[in-house]
N, CA, C and O atoms as CSV, one atom per row, in Angstrom:
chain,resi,resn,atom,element,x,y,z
A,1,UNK,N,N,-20.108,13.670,-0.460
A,1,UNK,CA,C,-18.944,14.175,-1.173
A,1,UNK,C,C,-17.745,13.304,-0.834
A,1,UNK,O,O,-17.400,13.258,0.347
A,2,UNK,N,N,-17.071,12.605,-1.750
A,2,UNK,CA,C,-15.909,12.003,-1.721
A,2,UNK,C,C,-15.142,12.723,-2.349
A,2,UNK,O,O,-15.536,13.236,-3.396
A,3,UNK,N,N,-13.887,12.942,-1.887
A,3,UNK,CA,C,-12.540,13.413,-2.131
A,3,UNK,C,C,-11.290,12.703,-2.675
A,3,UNK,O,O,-10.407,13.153,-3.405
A,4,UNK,N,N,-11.455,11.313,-2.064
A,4,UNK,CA,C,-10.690,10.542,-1.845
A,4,UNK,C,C,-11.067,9.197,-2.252
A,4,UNK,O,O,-11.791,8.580,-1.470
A,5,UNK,N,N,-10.711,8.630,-3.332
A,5,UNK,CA,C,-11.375,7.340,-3.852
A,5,UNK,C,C,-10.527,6.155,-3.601
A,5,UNK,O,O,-9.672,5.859,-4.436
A,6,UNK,N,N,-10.681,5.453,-2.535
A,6,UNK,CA,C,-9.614,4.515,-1.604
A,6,UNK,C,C,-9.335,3.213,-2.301
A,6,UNK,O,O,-8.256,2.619,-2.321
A,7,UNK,N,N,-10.834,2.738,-3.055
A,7,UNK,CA,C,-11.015,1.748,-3.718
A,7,UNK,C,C,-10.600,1.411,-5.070
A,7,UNK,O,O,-10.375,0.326,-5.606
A,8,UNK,N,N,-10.554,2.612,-5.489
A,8,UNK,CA,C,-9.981,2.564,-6.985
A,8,UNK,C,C,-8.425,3.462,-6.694
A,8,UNK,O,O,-8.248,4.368,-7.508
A,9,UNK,N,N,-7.577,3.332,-5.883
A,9,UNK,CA,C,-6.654,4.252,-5.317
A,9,UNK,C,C,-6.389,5.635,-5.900
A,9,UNK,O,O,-5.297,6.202,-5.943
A,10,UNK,N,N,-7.739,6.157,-6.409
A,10,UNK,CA,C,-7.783,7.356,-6.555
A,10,UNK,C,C,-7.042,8.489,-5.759
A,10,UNK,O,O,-6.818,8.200,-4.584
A,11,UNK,N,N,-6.708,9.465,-6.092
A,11,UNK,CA,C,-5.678,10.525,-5.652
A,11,UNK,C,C,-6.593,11.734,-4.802
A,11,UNK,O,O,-7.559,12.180,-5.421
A,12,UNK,N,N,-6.339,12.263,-3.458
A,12,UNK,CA,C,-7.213,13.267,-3.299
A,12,UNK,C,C,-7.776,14.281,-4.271
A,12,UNK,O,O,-7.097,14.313,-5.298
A,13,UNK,N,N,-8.803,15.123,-4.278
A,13,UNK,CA,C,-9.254,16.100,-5.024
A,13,UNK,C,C,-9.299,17.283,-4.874
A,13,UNK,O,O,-10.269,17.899,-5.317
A,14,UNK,N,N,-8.330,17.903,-4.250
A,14,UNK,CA,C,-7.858,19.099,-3.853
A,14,UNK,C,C,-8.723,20.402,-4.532
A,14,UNK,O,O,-8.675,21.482,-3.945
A,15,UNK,N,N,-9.461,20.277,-5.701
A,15,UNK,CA,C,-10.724,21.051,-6.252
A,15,UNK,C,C,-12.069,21.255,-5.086
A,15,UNK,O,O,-12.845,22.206,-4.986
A,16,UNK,N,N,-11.991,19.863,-4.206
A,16,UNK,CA,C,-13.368,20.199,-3.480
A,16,UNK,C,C,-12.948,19.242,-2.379
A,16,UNK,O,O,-13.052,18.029,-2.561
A,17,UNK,N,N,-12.486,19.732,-1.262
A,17,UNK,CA,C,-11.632,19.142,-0.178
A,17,UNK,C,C,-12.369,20.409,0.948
A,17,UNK,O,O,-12.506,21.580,0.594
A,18,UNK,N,N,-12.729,19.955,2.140
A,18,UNK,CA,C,-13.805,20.235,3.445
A,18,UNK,C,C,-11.929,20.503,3.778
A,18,UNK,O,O,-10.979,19.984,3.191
A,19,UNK,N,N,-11.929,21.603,5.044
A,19,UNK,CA,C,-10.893,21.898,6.153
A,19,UNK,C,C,-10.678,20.311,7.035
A,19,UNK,O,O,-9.737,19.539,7.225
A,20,UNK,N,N,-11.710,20.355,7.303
A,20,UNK,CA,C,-11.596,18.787,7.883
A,20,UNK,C,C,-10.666,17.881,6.901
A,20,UNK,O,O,-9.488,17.801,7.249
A,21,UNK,N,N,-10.964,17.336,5.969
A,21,UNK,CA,C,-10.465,16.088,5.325
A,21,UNK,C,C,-9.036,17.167,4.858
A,21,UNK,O,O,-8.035,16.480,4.654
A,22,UNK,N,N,-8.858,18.307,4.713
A,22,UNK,CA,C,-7.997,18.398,4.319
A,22,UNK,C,C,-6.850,18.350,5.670
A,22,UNK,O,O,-5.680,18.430,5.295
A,23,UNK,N,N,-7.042,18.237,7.083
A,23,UNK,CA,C,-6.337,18.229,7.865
A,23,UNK,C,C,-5.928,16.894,8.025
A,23,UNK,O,O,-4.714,16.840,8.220
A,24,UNK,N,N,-6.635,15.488,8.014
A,24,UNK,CA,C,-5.575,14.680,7.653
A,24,UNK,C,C,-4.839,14.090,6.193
A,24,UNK,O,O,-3.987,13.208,6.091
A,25,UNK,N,N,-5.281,14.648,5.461
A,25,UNK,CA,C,-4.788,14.747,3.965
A,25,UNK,C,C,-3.114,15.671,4.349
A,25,UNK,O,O,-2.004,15.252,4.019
A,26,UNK,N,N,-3.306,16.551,4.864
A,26,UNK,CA,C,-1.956,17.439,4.919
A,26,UNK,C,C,-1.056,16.785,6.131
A,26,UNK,O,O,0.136,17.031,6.313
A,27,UNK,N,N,-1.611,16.182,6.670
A,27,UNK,CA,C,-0.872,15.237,7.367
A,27,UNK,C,C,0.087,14.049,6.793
A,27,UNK,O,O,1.246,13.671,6.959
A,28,UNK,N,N,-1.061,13.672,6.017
A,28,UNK,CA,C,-0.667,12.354,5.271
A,28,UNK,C,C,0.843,13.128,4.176
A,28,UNK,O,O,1.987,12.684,4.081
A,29,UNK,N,N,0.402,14.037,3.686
A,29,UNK,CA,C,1.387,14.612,2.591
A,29,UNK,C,C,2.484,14.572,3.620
A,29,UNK,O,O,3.246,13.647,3.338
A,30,UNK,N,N,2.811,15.130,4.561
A,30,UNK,CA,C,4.116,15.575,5.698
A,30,UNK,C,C,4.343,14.503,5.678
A,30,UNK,O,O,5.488,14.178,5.364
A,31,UNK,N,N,3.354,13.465,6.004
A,31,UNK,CA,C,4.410,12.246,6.777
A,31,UNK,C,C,5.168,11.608,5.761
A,31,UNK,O,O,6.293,11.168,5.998
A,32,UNK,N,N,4.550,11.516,4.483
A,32,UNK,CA,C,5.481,10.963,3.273
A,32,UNK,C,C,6.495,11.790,2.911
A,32,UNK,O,O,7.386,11.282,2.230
A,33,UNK,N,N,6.593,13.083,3.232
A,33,UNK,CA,C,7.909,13.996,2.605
A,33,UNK,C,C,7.458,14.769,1.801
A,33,UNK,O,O,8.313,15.478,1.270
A,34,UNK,N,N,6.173,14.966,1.404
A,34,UNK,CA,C,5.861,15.528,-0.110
A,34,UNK,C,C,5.906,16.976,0.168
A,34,UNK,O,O,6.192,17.648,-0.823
A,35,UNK,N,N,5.647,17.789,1.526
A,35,UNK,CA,C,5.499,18.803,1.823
A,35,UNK,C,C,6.222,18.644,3.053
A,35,UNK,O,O,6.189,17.624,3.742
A,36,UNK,N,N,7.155,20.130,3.417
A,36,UNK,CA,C,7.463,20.460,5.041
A,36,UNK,C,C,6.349,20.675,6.078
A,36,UNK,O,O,5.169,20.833,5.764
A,37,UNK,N,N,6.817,20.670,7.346
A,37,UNK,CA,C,5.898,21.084,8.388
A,37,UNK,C,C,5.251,22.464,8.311
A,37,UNK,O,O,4.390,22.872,9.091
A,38,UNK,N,N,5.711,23.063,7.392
A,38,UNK,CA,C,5.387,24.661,7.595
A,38,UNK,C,C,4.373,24.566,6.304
A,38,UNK,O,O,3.301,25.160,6.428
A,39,UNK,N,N,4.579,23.997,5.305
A,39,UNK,CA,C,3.571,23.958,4.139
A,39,UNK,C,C,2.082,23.274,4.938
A,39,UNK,O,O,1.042,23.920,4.807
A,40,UNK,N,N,2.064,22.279,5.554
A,40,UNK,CA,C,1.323,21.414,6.023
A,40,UNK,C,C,0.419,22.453,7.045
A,40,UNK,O,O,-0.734,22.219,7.406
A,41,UNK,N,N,0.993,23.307,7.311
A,41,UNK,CA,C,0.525,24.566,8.216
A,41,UNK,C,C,0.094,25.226,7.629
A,41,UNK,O,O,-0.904,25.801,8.066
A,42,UNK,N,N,0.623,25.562,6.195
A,42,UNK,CA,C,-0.461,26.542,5.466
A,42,UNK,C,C,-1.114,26.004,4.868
A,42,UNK,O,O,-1.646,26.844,4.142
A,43,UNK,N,N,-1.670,24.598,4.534
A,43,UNK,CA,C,-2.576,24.001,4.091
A,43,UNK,C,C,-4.089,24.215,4.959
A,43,UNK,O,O,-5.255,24.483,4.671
A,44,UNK,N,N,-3.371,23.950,6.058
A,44,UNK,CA,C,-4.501,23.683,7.630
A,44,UNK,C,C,-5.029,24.443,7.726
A,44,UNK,O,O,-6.245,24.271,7.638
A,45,UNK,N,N,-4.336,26.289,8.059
A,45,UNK,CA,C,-4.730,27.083,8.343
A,45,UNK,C,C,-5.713,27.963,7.051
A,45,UNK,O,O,-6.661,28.724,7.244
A,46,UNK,N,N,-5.206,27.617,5.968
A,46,UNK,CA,C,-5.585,28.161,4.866
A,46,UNK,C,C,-7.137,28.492,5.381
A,46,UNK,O,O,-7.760,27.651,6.029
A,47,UNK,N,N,-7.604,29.554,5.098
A,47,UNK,CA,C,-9.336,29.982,5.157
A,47,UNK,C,C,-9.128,31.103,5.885
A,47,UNK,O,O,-8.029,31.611,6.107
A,48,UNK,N,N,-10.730,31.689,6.451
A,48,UNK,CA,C,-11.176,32.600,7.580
A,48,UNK,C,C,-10.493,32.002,8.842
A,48,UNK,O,O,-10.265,30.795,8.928
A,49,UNK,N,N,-10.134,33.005,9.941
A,49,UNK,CA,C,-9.949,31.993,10.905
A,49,UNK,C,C,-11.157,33.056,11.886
A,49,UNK,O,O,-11.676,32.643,12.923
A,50,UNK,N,N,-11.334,33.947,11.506
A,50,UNK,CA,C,-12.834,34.533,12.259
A,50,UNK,C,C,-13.597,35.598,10.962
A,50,UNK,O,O,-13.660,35.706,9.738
A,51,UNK,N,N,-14.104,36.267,12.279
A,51,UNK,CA,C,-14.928,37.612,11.522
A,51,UNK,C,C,-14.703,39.034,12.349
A,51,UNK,O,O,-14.094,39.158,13.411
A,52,UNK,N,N,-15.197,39.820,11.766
A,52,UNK,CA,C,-15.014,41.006,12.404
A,52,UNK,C,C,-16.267,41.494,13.331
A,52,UNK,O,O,-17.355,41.710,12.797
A,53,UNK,N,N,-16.068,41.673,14.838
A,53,UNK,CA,C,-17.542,41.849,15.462
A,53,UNK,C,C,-18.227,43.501,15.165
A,53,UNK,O,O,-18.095,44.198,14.158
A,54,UNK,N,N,-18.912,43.766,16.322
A,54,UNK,CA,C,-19.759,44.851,16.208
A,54,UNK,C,C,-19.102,46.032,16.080
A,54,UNK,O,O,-19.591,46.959,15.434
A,55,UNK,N,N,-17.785,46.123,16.757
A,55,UNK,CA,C,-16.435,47.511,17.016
A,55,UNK,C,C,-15.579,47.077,15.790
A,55,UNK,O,O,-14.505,47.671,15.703
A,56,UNK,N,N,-15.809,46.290,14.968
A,56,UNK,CA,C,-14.570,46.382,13.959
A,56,UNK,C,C,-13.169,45.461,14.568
A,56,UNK,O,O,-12.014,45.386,14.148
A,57,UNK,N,N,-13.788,44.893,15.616
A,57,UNK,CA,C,-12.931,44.309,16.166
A,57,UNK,C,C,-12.735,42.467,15.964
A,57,UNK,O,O,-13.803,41.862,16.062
A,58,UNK,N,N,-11.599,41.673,15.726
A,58,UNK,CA,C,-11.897,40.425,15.920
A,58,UNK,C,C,-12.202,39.525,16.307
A,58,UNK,O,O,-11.343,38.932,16.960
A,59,UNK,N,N,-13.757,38.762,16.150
A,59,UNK,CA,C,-13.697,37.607,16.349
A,59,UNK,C,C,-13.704,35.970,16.643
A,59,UNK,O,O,-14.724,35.544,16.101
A,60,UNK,N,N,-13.186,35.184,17.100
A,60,UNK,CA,C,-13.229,33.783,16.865
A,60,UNK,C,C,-14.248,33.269,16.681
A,60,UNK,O,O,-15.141,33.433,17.513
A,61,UNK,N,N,-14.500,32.350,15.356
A,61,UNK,CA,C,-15.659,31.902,15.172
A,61,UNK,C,C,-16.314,30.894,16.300
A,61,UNK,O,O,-15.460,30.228,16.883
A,62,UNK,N,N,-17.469,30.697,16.651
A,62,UNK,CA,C,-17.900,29.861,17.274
A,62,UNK,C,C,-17.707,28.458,17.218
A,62,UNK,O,O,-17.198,28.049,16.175
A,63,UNK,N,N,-18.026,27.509,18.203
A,63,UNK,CA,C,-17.357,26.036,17.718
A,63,UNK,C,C,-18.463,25.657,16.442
A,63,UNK,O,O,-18.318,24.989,15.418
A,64,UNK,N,N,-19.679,26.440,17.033
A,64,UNK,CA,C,-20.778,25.616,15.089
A,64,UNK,C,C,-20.852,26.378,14.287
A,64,UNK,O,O,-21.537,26.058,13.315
A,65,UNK,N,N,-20.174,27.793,14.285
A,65,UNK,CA,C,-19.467,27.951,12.651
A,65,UNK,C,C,-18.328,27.846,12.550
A,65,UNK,O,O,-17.875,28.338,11.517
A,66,UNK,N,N,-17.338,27.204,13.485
A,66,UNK,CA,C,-16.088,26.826,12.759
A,66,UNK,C,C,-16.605,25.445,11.921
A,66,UNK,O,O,-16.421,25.372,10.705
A,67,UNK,N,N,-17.293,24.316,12.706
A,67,UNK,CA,C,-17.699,23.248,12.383
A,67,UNK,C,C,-18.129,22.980,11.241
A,67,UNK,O,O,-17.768,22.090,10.471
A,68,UNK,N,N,-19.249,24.093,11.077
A,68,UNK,CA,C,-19.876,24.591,9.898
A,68,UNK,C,C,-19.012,24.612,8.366
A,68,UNK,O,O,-19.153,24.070,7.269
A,69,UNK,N,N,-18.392,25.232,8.774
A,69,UNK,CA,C,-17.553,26.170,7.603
A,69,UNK,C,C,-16.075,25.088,7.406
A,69,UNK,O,O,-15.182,25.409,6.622
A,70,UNK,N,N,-16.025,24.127,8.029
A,70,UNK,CA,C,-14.517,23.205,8.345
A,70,UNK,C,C,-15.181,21.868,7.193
A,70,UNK,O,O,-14.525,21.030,6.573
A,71,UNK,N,N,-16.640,22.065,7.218
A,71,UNK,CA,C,-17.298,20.948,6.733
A,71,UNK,C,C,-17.734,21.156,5.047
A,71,UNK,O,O,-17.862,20.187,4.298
A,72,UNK,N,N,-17.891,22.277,4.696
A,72,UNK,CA,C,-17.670,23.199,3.312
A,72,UNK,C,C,-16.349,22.980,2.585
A,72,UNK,O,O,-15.195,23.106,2.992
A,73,UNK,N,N,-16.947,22.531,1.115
A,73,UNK,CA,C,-15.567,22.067,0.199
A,73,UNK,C,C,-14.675,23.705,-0.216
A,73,UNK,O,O,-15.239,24.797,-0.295
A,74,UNK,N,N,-13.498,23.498,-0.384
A,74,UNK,CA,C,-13.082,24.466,-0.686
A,74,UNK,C,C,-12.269,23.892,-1.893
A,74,UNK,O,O,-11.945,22.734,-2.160
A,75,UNK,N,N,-12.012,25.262,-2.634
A,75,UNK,CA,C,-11.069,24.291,-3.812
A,75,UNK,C,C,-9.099,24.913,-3.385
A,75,UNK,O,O,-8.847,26.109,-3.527
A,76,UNK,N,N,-8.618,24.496,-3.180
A,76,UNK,CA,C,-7.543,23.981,-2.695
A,76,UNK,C,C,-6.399,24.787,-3.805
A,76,UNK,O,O,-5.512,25.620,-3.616
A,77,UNK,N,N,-6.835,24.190,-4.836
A,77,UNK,CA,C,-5.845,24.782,-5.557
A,77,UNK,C,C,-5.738,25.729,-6.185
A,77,UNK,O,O,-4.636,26.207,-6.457
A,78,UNK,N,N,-7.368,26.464,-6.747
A,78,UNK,CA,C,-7.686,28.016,-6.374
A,78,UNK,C,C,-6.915,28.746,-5.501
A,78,UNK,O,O,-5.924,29.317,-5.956
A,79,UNK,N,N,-7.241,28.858,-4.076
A,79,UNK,CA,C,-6.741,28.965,-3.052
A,79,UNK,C,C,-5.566,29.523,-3.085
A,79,UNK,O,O,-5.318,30.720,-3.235
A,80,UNK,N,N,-4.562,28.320,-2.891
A,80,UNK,CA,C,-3.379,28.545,-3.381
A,80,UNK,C,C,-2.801,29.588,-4.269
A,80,UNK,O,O,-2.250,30.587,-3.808
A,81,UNK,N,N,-2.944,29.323,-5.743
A,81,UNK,CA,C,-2.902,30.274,-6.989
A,81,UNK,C,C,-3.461,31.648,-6.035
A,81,UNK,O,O,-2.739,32.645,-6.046
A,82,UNK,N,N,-4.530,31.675,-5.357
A,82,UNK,CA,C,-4.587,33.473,-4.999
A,82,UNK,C,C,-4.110,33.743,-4.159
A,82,UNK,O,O,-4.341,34.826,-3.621
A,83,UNK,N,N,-3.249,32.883,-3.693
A,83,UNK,CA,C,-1.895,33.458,-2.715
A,83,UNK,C,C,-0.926,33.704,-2.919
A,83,UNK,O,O,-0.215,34.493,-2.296
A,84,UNK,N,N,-0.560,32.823,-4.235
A,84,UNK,CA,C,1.029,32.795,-5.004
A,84,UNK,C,C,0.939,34.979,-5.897
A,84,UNK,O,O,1.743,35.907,-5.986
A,85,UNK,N,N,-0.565,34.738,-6.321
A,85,UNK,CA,C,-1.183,35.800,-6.934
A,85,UNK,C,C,-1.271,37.454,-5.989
A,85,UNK,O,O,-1.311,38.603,-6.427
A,86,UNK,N,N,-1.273,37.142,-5.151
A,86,UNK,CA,C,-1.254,38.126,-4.049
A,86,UNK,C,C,0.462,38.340,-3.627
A,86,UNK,O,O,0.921,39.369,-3.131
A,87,UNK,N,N,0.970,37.534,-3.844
A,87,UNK,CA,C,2.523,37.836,-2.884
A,87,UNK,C,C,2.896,38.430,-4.598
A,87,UNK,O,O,3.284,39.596,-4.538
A,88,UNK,N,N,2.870,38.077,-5.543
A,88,UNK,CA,C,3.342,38.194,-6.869
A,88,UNK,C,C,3.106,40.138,-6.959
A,88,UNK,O,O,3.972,40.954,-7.272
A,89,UNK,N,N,1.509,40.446,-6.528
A,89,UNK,CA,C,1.472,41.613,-6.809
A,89,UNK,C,C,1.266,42.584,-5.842
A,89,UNK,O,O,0.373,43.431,-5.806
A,90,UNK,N,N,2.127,42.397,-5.097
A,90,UNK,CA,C,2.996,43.162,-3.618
A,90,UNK,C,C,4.055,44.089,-4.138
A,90,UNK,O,O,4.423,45.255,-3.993
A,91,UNK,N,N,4.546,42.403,-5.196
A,91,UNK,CA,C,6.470,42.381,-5.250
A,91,UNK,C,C,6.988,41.736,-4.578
A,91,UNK,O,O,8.121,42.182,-4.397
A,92,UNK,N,N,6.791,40.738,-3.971
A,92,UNK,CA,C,7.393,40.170,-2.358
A,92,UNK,C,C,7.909,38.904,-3.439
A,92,UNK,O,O,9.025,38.597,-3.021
A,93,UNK,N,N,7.620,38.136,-4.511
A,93,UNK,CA,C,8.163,36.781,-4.859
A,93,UNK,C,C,9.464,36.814,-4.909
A,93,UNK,O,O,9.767,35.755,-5.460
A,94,UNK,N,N,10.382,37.368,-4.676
A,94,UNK,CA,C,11.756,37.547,-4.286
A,94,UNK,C,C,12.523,37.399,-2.692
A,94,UNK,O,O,13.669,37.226,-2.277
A,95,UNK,N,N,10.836,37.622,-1.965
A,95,UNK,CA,C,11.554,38.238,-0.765
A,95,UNK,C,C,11.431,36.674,-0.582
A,95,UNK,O,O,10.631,35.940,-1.163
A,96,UNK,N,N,12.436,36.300,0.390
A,96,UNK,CA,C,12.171,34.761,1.300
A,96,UNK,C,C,11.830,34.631,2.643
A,96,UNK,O,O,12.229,33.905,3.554
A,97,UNK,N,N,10.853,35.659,2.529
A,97,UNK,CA,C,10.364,35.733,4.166
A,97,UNK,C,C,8.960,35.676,3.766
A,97,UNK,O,O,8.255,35.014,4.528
A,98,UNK,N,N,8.252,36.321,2.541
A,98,UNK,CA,C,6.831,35.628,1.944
A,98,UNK,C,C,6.323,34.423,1.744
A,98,UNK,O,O,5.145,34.102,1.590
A,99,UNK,N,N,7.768,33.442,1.761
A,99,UNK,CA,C,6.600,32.105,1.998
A,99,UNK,C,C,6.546,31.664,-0.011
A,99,UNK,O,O,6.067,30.606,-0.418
A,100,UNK,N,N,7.168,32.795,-0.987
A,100,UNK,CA,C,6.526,32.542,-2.184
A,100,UNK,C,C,7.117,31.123,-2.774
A,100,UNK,O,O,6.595,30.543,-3.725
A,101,UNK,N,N,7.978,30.771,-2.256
A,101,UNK,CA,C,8.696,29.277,-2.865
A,101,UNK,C,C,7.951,28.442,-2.181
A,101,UNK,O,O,7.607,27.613,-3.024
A,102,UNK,N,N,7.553,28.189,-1.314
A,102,UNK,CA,C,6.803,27.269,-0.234
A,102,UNK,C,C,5.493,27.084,-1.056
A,102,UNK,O,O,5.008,26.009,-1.408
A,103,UNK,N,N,4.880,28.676,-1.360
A,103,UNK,CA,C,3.505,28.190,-2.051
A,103,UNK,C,C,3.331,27.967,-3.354
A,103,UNK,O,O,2.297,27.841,-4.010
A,104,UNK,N,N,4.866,27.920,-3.769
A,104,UNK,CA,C,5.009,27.445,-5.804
A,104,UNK,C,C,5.032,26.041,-5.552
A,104,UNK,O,O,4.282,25.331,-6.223
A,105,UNK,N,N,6.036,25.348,-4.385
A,105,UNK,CA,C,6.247,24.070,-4.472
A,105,UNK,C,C,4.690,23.248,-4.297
A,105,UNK,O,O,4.266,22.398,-5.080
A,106,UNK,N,N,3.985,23.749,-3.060
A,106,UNK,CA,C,2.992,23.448,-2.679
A,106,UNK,C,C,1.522,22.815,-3.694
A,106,UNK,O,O,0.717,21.885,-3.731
A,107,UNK,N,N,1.995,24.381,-4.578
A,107,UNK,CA,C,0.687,24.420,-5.552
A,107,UNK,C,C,1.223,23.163,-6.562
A,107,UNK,O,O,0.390,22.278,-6.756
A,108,UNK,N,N,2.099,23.063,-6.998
A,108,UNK,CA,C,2.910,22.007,-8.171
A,108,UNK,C,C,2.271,20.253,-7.151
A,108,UNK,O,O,1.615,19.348,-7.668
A,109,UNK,N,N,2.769,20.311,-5.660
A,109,UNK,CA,C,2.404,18.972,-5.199
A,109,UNK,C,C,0.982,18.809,-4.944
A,109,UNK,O,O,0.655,17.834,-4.267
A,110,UNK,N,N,-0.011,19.677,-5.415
A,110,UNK,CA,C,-1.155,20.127,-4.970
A,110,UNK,C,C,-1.610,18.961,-6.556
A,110,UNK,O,O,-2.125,17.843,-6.530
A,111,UNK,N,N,-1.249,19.640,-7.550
A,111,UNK,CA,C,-1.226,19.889,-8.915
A,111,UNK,C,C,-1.145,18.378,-9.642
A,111,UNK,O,O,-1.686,18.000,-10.681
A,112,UNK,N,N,-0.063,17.482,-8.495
A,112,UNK,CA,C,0.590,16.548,-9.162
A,112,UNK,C,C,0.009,15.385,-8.559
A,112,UNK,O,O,0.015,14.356,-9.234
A,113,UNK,N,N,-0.720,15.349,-6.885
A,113,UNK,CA,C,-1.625,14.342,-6.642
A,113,UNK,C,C,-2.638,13.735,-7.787
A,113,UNK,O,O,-3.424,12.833,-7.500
């Protein structure tokens, strides 16, 4: 799976992008300006970050299913959209403590690679 077509200076593919490649991809976006440090954070973190154990309780995935699951394409800009989609039907896209401008700009630089 390529994401990233270096040779033909193809643009990442944010449709089918692994946690992995997307952590220095969201790097790369910060360091040019295209996104803040805090977007670049919700890029990273974006996913599961565990499961729920035997008590209903949380937790941390193991290092070979984080590995696992870090190595699985995700689509990126899906993603996104069901977050912008979720704060939208709260009511919160007003509030500026949701994050909802962060993940309009995000999805648009997501959009525009």
């Amino acid at each position: 799976m390529t994401t990233i077509n270096a040779a033909s200076g193809g643009a990442p593919d944010f449709t089918r992008m692994s946690r992995s490649q997307m952590m220095g991809v969201a790097g790369g976006l910060y360091q040019s300006g295209q996104i803040s440090l805090e977007q670049m954070g919700k890029l990273e973190m974006m996913g599961r970050l565990g499961k729920v154990g035997p008590n209903g309780q949380f937790q941390a995935f193991t290092a070979q299913e984080r590995a696992s699951l870090d190595s699985q394409p995700v689509n990126y800009i899906d993603q996104t959209r069901k977050v912008i989609s979720a704060i939208e039907q709260r009511g919160d896209a007003t509030n500026p403590l949701s994050g909802y401008q962060d993940w309009k700009q995000l999805l648009l630089t997501l959009q525009e690679a």
